[in-house]
C-alpha positions, 0 to 999 in steps of 0.5 A: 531493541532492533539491530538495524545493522542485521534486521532484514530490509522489507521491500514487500508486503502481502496484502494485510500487511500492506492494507495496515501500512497505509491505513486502509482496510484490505477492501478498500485496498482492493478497491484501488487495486480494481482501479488501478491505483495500486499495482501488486506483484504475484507470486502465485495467487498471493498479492505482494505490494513493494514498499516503493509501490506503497509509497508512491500510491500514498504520494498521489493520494489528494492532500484534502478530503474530495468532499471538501473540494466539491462546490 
């Protein structure tokens, strides 16, 4: 079992991480990022996407598949 008394708090995740925490595959991740949607940090080369970043991306996300919404 986990201590969350002295587990380390994550406040950022390299790119798969990342991808696997939202659900999406790093691809389409990427995809978002060229769009704008997601802005990741760099150290060096490596993306790192804050948690706070994750969720506010997943926030604005549409609530109903797009297709469904065109008439």
């Amino acid at each position: 079992m986990t201590d969350l008394a002295t587990s380390p708090t994550v406040v950022a995740l390299d790119h798969n991480a990342a991808a696997a925490a939202v659900g999406l595959s790093p691809s389409r991740l990427r995809h978002h990022v060229r769009l704008g949607d997601l802005t990741p940090h760099f150290s060096g080369s490596k993306p790192l996407y804050s948690v706070v970043e994750l969720q506010r991306f997943i926030e604005s996300l549409p609530t109903h598949p797009e297709h469904l919404l065109k008439v």
